[in-house]
Backbone as a chain_set.jsonl record, in Angstrom:
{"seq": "XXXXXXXXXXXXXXXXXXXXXXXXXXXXXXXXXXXXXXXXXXXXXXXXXXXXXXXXXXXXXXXXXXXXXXXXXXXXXXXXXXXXXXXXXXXXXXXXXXXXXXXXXXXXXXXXXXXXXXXXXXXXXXXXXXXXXXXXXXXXXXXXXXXXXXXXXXXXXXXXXXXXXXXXXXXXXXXXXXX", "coords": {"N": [[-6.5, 25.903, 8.285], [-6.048, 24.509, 5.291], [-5.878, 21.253, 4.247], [-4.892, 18.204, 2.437], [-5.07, 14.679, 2.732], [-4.016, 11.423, 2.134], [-4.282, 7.915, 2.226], [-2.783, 5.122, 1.879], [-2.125, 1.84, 0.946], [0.862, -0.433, -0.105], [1.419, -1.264, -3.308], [2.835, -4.229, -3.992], [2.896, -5.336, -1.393], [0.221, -7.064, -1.709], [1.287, -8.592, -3.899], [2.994, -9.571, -3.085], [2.435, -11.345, -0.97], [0.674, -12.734, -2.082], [2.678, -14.394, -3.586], [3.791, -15.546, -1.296], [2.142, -17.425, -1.028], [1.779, -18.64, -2.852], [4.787, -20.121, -2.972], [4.4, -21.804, -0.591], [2.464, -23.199, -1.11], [3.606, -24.639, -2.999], [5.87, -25.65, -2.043], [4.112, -27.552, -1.028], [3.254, -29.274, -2.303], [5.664, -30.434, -4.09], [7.718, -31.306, -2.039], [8.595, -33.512, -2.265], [10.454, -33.171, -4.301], [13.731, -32.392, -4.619], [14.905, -31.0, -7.154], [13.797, -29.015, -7.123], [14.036, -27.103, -5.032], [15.72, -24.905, -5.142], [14.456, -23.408, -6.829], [11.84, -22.83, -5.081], [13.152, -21.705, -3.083], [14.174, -19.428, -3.498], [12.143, -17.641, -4.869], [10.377, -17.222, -2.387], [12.486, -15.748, -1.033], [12.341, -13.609, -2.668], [9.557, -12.545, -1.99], [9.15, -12.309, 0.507], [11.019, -10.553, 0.968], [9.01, -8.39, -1.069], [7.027, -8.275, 0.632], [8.029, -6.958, 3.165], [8.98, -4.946, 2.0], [7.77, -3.187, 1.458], [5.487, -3.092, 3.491], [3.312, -1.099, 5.86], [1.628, 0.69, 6.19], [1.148, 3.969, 3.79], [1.535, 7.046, 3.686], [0.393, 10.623, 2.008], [0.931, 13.833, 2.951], [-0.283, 16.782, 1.536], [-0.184, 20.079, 2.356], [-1.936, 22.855, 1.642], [-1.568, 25.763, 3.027], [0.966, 25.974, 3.729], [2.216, 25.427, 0.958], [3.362, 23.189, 1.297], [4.241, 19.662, 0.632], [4.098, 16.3, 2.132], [5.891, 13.455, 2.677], [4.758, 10.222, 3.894], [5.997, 6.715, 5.829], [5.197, 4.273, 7.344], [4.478, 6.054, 9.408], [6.334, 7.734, 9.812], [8.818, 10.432, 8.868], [9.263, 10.638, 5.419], [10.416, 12.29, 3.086], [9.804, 15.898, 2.332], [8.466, 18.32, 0.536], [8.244, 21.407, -1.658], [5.002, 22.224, -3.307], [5.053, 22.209, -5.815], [6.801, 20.359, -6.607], [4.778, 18.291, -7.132], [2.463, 16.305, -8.944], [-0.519, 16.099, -10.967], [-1.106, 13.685, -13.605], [-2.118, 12.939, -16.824], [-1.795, 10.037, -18.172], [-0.257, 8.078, -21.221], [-0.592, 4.939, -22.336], [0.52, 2.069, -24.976], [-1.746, -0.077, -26.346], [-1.983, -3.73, -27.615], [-2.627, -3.701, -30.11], [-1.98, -0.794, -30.96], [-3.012, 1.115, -30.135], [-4.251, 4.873, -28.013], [-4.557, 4.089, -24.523], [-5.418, 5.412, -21.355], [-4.372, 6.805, -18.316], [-5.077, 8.502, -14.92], [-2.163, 9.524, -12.853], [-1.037, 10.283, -9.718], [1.823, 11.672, -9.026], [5.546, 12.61, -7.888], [8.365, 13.897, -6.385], [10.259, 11.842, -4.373], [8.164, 9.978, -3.897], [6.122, 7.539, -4.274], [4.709, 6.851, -7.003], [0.845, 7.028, -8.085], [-1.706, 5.654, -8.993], [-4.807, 7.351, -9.634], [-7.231, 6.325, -11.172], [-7.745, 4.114, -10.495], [-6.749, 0.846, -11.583], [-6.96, 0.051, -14.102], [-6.952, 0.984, -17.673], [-8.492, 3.601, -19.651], [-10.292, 4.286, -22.501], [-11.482, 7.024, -23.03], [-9.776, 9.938, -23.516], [-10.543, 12.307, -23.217], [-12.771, 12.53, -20.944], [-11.067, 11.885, -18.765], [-9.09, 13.453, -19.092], [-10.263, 15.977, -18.112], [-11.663, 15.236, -15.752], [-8.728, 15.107, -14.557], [-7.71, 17.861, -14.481], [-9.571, 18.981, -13.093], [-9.37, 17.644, -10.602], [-6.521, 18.701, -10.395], [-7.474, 20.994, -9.656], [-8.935, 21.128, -7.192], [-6.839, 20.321, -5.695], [-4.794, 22.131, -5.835], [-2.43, 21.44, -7.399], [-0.451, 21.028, -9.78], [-1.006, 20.438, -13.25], [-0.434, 17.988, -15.723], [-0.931, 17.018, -19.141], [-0.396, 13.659, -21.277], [0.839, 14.005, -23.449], [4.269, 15.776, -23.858], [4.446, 18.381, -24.802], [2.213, 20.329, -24.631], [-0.85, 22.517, -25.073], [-2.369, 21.668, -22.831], [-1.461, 21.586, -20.205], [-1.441, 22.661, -17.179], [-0.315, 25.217, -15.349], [0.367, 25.604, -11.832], [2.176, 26.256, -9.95], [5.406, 26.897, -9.715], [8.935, 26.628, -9.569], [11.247, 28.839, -7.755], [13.913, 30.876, -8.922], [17.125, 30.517, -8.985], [19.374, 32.799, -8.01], [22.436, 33.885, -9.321], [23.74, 34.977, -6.362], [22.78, 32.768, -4.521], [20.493, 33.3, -3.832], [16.741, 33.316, -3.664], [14.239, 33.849, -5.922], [11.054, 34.923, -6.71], [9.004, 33.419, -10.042], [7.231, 35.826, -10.809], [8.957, 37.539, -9.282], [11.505, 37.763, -10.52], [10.662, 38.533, -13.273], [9.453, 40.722, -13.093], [11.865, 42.658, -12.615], [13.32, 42.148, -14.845], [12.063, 43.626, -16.73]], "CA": [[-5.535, 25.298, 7.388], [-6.295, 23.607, 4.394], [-4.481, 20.198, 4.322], [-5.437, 16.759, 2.001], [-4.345, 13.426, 3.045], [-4.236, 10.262, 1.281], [-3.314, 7.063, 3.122], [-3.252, 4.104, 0.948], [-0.94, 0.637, 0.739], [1.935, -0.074, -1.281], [0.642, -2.14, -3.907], [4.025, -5.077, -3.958], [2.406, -5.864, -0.281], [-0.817, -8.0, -1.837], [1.652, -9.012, -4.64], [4.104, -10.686, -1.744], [1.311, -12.334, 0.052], [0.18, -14.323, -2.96], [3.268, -15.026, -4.176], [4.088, -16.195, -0.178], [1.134, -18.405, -0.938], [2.168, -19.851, -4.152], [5.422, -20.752, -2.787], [4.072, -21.984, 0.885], [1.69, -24.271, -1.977], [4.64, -25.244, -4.359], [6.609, -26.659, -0.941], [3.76, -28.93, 0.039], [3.292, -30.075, -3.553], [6.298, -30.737, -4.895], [8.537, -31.434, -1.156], [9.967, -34.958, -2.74], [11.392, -32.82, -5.359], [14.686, -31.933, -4.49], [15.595, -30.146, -7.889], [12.995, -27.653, -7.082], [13.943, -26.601, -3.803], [16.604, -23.623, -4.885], [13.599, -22.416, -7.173], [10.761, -21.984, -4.028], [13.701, -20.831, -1.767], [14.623, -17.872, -4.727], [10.736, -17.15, -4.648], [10.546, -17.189, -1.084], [12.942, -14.562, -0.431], [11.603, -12.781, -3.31], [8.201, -12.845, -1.638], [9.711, -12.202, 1.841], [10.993, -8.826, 1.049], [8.263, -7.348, -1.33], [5.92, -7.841, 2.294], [8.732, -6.356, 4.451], [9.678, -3.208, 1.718], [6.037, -2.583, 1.459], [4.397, -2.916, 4.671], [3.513, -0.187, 6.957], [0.754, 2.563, 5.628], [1.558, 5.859, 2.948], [0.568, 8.477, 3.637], [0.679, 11.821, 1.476], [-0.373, 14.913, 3.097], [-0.836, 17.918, 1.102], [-0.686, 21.334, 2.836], [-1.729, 24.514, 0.723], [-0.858, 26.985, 3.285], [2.697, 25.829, 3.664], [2.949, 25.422, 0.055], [4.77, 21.861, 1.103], [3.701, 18.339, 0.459], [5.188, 15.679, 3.085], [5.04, 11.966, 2.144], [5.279, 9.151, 5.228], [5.629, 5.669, 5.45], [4.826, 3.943, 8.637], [4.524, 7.413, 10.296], [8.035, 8.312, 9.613], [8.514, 11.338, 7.601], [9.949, 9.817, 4.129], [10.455, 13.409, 2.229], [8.923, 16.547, 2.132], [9.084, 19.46, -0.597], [7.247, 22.312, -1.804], [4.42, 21.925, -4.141], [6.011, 22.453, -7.734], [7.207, 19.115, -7.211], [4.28, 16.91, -7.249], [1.909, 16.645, -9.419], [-1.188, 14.982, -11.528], [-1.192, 13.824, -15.119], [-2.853, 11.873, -17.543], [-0.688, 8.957, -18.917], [-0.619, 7.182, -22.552], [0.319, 4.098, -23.109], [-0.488, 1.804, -26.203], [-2.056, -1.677, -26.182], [-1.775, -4.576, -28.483], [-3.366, -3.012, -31.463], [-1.215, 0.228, -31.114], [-3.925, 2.1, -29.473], [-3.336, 5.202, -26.822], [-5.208, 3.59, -23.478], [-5.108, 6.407, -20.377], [-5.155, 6.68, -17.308], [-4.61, 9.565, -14.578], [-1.554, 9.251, -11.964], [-0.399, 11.662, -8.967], [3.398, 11.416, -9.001], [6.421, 13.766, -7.916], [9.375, 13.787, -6.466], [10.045, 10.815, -3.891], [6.916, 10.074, -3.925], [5.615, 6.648, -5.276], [3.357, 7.205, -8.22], [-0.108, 6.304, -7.115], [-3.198, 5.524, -9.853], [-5.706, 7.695, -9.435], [-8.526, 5.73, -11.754], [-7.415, 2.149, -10.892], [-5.367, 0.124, -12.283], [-7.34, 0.17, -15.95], [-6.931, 1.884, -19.019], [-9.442, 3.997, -20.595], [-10.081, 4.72, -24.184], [-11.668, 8.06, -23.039], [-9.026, 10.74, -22.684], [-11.922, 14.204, -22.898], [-12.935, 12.338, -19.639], [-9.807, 11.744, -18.003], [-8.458, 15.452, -18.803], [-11.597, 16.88, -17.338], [-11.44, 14.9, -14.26], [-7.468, 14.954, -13.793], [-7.829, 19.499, -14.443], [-10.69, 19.143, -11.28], [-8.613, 17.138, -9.063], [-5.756, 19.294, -9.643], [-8.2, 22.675, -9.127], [-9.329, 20.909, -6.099], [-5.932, 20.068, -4.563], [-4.252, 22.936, -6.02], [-1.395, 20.953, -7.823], [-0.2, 21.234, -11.819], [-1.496, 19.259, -14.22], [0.607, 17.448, -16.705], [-1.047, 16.038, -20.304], [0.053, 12.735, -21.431], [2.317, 14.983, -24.057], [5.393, 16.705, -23.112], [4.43, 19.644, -25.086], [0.863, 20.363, -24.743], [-1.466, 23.274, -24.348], [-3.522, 21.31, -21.779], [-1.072, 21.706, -19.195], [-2.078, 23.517, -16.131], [0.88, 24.983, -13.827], [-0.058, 26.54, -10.49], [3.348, 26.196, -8.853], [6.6, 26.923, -10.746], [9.788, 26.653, -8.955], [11.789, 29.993, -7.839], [14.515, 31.074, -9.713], [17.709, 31.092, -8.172], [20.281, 33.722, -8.553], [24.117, 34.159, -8.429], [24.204, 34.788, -4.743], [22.288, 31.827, -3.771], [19.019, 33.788, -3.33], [15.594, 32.49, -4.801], [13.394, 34.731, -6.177], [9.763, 34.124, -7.784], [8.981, 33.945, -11.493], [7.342, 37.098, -10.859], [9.453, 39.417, -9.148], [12.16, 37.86, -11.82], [9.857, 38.886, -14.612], [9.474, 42.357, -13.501], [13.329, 42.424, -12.358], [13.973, 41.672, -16.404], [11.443, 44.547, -17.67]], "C": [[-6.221, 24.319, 6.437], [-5.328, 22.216, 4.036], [-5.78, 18.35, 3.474], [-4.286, 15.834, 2.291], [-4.934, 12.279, 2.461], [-3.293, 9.198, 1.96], [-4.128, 5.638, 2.224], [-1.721, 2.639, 1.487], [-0.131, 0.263, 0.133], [1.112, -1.54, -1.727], [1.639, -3.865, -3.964], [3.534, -5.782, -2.856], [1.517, -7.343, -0.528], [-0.29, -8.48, -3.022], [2.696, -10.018, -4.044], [3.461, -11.38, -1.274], [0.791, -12.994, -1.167], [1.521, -14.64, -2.865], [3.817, -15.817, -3.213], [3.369, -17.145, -0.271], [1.574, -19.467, -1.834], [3.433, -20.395, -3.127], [4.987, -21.966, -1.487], [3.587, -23.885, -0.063], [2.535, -25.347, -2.232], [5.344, -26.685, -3.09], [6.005, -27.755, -0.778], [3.658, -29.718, -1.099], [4.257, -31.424, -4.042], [8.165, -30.718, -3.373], [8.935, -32.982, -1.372], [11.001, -34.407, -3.611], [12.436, -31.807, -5.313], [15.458, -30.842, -5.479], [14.598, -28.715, -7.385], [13.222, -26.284, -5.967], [14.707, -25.226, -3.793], [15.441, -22.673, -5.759], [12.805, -21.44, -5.833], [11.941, -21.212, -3.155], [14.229, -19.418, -2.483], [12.945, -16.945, -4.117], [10.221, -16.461, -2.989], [11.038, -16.185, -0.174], [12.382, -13.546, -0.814], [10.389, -12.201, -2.406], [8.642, -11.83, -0.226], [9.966, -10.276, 1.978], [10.397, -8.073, 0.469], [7.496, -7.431, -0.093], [6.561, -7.296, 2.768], [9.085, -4.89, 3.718], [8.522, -2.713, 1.574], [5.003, -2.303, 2.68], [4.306, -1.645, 5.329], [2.377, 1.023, 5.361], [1.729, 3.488, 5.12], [0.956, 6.226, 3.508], [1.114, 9.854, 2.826], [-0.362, 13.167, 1.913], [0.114, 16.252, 2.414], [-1.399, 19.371, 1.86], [-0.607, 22.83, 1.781], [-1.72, 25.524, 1.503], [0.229, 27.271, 3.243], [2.838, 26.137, 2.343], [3.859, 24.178, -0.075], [3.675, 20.835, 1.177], [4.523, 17.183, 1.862], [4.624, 14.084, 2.954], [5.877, 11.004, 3.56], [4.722, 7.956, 5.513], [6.298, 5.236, 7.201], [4.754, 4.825, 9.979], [5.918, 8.077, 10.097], [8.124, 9.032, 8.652], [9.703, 11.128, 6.918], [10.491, 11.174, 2.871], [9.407, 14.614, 2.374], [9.538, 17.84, 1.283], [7.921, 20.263, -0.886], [6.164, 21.65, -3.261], [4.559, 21.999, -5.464], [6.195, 21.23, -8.011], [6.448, 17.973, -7.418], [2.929, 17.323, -8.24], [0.424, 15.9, -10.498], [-1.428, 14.577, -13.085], [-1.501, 12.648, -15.55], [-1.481, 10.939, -18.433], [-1.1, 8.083, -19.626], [0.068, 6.107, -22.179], [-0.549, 3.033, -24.163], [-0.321, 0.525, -25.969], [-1.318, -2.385, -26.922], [-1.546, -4.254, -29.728], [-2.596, -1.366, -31.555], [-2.266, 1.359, -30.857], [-3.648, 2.915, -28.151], [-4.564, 4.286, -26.095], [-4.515, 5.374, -23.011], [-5.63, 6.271, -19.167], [-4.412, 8.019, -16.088], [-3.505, 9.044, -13.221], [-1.476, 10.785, -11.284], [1.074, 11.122, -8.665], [4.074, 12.829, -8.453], [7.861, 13.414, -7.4], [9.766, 13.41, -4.666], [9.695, 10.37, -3.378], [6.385, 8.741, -4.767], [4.199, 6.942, -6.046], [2.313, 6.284, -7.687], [-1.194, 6.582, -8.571], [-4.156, 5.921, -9.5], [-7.423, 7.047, -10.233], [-7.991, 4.139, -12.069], [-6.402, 1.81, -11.51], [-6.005, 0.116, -14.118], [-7.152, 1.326, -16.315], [-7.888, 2.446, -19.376], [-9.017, 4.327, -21.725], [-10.562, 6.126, -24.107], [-10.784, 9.064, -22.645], [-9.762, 12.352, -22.671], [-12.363, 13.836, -21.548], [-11.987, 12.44, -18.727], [-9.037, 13.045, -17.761], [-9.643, 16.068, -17.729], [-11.238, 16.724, -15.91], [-9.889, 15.31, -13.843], [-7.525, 16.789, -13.469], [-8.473, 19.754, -13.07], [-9.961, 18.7, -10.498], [-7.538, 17.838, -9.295], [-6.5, 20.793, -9.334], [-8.132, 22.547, -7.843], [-8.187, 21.218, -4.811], [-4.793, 21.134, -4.87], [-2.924, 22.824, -6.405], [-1.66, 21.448, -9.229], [-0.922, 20.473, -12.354], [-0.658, 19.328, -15.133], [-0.602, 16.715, -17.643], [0.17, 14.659, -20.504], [1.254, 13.497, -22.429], [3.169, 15.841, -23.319], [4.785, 18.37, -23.723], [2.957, 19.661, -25.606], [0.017, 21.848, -24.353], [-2.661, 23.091, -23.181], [-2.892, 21.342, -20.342], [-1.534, 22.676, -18.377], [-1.313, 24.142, -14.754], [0.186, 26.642, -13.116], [1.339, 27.318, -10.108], [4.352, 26.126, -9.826], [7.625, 26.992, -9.773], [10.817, 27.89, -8.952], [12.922, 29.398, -8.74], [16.073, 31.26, -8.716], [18.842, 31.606, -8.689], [21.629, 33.175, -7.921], [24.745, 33.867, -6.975], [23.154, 33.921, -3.9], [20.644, 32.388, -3.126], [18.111, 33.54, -4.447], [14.402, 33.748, -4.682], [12.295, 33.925, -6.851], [10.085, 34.164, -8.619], [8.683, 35.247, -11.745], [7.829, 38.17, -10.719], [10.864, 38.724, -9.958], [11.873, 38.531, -13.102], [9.751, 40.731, -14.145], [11.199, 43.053, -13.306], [14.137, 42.822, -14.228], [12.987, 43.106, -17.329], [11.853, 46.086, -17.447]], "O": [[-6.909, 23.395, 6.87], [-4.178, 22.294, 3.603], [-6.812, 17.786, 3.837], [-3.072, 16.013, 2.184], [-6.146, 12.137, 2.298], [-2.096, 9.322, 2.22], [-5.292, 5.293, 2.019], [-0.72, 2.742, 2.196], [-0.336, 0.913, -0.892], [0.536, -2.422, -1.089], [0.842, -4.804, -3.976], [3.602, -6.998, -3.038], [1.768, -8.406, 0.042], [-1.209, -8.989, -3.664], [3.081, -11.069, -4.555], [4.036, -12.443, -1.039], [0.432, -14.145, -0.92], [1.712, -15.325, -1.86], [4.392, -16.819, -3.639], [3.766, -18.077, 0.429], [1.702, -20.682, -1.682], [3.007, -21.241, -2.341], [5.429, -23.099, -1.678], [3.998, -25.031, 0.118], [2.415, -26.53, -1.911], [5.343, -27.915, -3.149], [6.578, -28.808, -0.495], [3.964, -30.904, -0.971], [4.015, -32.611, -4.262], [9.288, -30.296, -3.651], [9.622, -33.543, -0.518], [12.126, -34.886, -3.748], [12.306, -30.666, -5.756], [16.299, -30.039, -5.076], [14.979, -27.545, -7.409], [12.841, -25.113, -5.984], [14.569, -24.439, -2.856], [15.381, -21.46, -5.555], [12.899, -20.247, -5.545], [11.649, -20.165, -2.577], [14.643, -18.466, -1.821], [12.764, -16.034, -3.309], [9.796, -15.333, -2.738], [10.56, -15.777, 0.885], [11.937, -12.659, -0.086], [10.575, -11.003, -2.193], [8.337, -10.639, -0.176], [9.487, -9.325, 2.595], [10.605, -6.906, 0.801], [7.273, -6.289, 0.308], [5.832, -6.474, 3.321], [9.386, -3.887, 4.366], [8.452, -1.484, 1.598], [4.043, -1.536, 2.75], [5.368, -1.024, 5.362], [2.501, 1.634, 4.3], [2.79, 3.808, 5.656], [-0.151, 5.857, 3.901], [2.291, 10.155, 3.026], [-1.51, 13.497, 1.615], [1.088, 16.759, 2.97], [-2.574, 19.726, 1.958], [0.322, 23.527, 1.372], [-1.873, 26.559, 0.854], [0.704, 28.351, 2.894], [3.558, 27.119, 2.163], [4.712, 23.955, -0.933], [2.539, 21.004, 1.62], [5.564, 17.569, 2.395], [3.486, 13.63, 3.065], [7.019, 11.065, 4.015], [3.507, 7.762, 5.548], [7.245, 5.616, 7.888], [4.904, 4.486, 11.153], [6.141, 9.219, 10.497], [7.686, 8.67, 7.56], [10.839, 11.283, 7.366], [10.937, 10.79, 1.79], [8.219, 14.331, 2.526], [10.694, 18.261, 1.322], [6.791, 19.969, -0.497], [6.554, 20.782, -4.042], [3.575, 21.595, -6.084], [5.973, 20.741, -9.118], [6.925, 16.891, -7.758], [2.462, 18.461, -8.271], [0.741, 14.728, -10.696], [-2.06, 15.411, -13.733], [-1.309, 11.565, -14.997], [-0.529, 11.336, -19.104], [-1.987, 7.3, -19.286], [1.21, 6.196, -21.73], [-1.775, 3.015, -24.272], [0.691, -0.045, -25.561], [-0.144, -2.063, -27.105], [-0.512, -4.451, -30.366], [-2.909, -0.816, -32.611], [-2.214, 2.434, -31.453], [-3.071, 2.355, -27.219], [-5.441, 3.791, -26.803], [-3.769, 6.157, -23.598], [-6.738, 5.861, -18.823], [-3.297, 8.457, -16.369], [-3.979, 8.15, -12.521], [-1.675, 11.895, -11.776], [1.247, 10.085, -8.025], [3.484, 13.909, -8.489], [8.504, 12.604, -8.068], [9.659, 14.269, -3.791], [10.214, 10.007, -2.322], [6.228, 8.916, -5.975], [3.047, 7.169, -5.677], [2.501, 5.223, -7.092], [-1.344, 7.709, -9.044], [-4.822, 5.082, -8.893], [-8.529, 7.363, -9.795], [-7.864, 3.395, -13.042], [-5.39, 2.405, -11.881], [-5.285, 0.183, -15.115], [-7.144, 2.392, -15.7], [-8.686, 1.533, -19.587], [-7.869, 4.602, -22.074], [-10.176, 6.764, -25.087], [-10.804, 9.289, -21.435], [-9.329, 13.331, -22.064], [-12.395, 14.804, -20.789], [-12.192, 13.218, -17.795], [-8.552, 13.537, -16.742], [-9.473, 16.539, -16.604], [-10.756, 17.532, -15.116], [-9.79, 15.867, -12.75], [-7.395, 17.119, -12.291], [-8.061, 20.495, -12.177], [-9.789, 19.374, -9.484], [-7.017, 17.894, -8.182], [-5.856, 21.641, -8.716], [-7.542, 23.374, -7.148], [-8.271, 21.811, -3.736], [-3.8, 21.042, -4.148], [-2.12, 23.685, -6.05], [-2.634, 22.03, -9.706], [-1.572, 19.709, -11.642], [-0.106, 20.371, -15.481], [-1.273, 15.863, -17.062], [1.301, 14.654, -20.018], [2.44, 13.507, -22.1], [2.848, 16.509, -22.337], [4.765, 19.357, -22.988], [2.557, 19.176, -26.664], [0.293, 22.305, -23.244], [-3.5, 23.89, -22.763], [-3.615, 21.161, -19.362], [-2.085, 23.632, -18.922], [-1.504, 23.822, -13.581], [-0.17, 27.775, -13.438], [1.546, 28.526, -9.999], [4.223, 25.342, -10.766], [7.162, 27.577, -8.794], [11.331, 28.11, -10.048], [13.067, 28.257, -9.178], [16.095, 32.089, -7.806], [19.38, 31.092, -9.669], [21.945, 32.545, -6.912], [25.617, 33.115, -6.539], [22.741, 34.283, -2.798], [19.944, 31.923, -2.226], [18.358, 33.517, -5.653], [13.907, 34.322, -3.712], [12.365, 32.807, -7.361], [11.182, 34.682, -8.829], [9.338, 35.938, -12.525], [7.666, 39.253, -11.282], [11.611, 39.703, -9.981], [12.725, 39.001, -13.856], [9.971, 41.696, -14.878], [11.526, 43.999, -14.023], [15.102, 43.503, -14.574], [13.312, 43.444, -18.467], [11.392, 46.961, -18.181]]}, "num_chains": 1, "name": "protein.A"}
């Protein structure tokens, strides 16, 4: 069996634990100052539940014999669907200066989008296609361009077709079905 797994952290986790810090700080600071106290206790909760909706290990494992993906958070299986639905693509967005930046994500369907090249931007997107086309060869997912309508797209996996009487056929035996 061929099977990839990816076990990573939700990123909100090490964004709760500072901000548990700042407030923890703010208290010892500024504990004469009574107006402040409904701010840190706002923060506080804030804080409180990005650590508690975040904690506990992802995991996304990837089986290409099944054909299914299965995503699970603290071991508990959180969704699972066939491979059509997830997928990797390069994503624009524009700086200051109205420039694209890029960078490659694996996303699908409920499935938290995960940054495959960090959290930065590149200005190279001939690199970024290259690489995102290999990692989906590798893992045998689609590829999505930063455009909706692009000839750089790359689909493996297309979703059956389903008929009248509730039966799902491929694209292919639709396509010869229609000739």
């Amino acid at each position: 069996t061929i099977v990839f797994v990816m076990s990573y952290v939700h990123a909100d986790l090490w964004k709760g634990l500072i901000l548990f810090l700042i407030v923890i700080v703010g208290f010892i600071l500024y504990r004469d100052h009574q107006q402040f106290s409904g701010f840190f206790i706002l923060l506080l909760i804030l804080a409180l539940w990005m650590i508690f909706s975040s904690i506990g290990k992802r995991y996304l494992v990837l089986d290409m014999n099944m054909g299914m993906y299965k995503f699970y958070i603290s071991g508990h299986l959180h969704f699972q669907g066939p491979l059509y639905n997830i997928y990797i693509r390069l994503k624009a967005q524009k700086n200051g200066y109205g420039e694209l930046l890029y960078k490659l994500i694996l996303n699908g369907e409920n499935i938290e989008h995960q940054d495959l090249t960090g959290i930065r931007f590149s200005e190279a997107p001939e690199v970024l296609t290259r690489l995102g086309k290999r990692m989906a060869s590798k893992l045998n997912l689609n590829y999505f361009d930063h455009l909706d309508k692009s000839d750089k797209h790359i689909i493996r996996h297309k979703p059956p077709i389903w008929l009248q009487d509730d039966t799902a056929i491929s694209q292919c035996e639709f396509r010869s079905m229609c000739n």
